[in-house]
N, C-alpha and C positions, 0 to 999 in steps of 0.2 A: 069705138076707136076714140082714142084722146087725140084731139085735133091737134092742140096746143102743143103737146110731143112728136108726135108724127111733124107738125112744122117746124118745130125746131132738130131734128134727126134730118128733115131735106134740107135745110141750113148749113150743117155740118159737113153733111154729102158732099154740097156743090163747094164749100170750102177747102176743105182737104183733096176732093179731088178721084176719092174713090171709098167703097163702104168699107172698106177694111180699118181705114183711118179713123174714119166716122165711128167706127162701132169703138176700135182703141180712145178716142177721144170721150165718148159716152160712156164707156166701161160698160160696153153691152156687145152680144155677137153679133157675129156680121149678117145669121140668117133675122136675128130681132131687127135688124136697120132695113136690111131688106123689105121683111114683112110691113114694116111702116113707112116707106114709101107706097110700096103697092098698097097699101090701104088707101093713104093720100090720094092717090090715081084714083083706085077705085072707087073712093067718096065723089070726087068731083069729073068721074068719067071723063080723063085725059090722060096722056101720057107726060110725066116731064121732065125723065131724062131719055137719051139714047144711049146704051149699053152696047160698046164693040171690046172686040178684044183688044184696041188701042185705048180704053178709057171712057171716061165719060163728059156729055156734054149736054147742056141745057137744051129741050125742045124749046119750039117757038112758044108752045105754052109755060113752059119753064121757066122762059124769059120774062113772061108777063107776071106769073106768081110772084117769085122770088121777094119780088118788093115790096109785094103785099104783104106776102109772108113776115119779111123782115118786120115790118110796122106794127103787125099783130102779135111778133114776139118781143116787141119794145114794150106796147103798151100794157100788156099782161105783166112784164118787168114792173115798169112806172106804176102799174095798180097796187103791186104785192109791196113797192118804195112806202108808194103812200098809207097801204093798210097799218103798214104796218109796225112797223114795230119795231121795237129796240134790241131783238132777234135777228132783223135782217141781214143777210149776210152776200157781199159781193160773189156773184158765182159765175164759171164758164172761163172764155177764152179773151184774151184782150190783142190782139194785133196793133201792134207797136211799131212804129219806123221812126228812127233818129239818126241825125247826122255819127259816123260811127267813132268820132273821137270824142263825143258827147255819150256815145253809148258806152263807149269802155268806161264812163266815169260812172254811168247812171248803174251799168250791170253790179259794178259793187255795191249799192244797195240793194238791187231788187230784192235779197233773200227778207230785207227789214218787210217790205212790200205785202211776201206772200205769206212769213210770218204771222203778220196780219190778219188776213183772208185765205184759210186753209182750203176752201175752194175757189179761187180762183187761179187762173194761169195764162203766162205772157208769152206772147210770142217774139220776142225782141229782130226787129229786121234792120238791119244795118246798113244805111245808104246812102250813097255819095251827093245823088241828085233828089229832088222830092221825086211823087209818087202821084200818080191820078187815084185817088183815094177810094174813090165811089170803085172804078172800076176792079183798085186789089181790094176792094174789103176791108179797106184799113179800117181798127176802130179811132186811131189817135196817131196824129203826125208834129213829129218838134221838127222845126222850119228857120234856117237862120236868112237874119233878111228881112224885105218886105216880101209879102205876098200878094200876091198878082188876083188870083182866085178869090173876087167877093160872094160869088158862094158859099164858101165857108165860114166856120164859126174860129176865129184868129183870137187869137187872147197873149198880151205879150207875159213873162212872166223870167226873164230876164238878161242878160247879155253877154254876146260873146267876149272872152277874154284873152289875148295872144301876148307874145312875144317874138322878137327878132333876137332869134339866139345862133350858136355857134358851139362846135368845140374847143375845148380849148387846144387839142392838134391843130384844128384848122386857125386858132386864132395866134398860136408860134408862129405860121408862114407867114400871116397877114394881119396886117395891123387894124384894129377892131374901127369900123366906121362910129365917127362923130354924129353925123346932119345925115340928112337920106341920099343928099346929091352923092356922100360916100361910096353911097351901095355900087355905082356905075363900074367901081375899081374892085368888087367881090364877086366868086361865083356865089348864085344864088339857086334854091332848090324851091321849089313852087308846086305848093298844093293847090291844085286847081278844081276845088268838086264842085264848085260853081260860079265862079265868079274869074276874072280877066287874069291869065296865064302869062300877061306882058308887062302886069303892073302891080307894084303894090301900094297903102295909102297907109298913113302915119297923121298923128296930129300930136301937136304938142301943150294940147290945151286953148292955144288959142286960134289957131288955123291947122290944115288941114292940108298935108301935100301928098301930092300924087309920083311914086317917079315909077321911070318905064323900066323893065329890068328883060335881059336876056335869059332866061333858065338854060341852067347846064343839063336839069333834069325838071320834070316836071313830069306828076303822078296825079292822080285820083286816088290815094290812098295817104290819107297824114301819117301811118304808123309806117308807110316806105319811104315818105318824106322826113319823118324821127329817125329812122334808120340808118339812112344817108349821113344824116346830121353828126349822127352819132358817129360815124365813119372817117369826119373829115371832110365830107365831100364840100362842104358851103355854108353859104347862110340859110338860115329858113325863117319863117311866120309859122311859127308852133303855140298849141295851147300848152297851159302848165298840164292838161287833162293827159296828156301823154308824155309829160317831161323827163329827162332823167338826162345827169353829168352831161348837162348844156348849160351855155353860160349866155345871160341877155346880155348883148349889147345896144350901147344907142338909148340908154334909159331915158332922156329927156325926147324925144320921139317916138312914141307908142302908136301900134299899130291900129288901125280904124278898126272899133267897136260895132258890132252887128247886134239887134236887137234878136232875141231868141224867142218864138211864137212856138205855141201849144196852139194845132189844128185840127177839129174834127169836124162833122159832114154837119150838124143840127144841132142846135138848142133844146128841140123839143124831145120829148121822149129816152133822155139820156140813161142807158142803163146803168145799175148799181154797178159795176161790173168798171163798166167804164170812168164813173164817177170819179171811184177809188184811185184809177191808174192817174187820173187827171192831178186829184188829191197828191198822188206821189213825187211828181212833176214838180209842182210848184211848190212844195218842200223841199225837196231834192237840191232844186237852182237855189232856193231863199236859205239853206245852209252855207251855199257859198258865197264869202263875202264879196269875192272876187266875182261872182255874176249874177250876183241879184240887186247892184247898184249901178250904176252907168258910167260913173269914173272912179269913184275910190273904191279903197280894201282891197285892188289886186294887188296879188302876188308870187313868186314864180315858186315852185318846188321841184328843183332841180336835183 
């Protein structure tokens, strides 16, 4: 038995979630995935899944491999890194979670990505709130904000960028705010995926105001709070990353900057795999001028 396969075939198992997947992912059949689990078992005389016709789930032995496993198939990665060679090539699966008006910008490159590395592939997961990482398996999480988690490995790599825009229907009824105390006389539409649904902040370079707003609507989805926008319904805090036939208002108060982190579980044993996706990231942000600087180069593409 190849140990080093058969661990990475129960990796994929307990990922996907059932052998069918596993073997589609492997480009192998489902009785090959089978057979190397039960080798697995049988080498280390345990059992480590349980098999119902609800699915599957990690035995208690399961539980206690899995990790080891993982590490065993890190460092056989980082061994073949370092043998080798100018041949190496990023390979497997990379599990991805980004803020998802950040992913609509990032998906129009990935094809540059995988162009690249014709074996590897992303899992792109789209998410309003972070993610306990260890527990989904993530390989790499983009995080806007501080993080809380010193566990993990944070790297900033650059920043968010908005605007407080409007249509121009909505801006025929209502006369476009000056100063931010304006906003109290607008309806306002509030994307809220993580941060305070009764306020927004603005600086103008040299301070930093806070004001409190009523939302008419308020979403966990910027591309329903773009929608809106686009509608007529109000004002909003939009990135350009989803702009279109909205107009900024209020240009000398700009709304508060959020530092953008690239987060994953460890420094050590980083796979090829994952390197790459890391590598894509921090190109990605550092083409745009508008968020790989912390005040200049934005601007809106309406």
């Amino acid at each position: 038995m190849d140990i080093v396969s058969a661990l990475r075939t129960f990796q994929r198992v307990v990922e996907t979630g059932s052998f069918s997947a596993a073997a589609h992912d492997l480009d192998v059949t489902q009785p090959a995935v089978s057979r190397q689990v039960a080798a697995l078992e049988g080498h280390f005389n345990i059992r480590l899944l349980h098999r119902t016709t609800s699915g599957l789930s990690l035995t208690a032995e399961g539980e206690r491999m899995l990790p080891m496993a993982l590490r065993i198939l890190e460092a056989v990665e980082e061994l073949g890194d370092a043998a080798g060679s100018d041949g190496a090539m990023a390979s497997g699966k990379v599990r991805l979670s980004v803020p998802a008006p950040l992913g609509l910008y990032l998906s129009e490159r990935l094809g540059d990505l995988l162009a690249a590395h014709p074996k590897l592939s992303v899992e792109l997961l789209l998410r309003e709130q972070s993610s306990d990482m260890i527990e989904e398996r993530l390989d790499v999480e983009v995080r806007l904000g501080s993080v809380a988690d010193s566990s993990l490995v944070c790297r900033r790599i650059g920043w968010t960028t908005a605007f407080l825009v409007a249509s121009p229907a909505y801006l025929a009824r209502k006369a476009s705010p000056r100063t931010p105390k304006d906003i109290k006389d607008h309806e306002c539409l509030c994307y809220s995926r993580a941060g305070d649904a009764c306020s927004w902040s603005f600086s103008n370079g040299s301070e930093d105001i806070s004001v409190r707003i009523s939302p008419r609507l308020t979403a966990c989805s910027a591309v329903a709070i773009h929608r809106a926008a686009l509608a007529g319904a109000g004002l909003a805090v939009l990135s350009h990353i989803v702009a279109g036939r909205l107009i900024p208002v209020m240009n000398d108060f700009q709304p508060t900057r959020l530092p953008i982190y690239v987060v994953y579980p460890s420094r050590r044993n980083i796979p090829l795999r994952v390197k790459a996706v890391l590598d894509f990231l921090t190109d990605a942000i550092g083409q745009d001028p508008s968020m790989c600087a912390s005040s200049a180069g934005r601007r809106w593409e309406g």
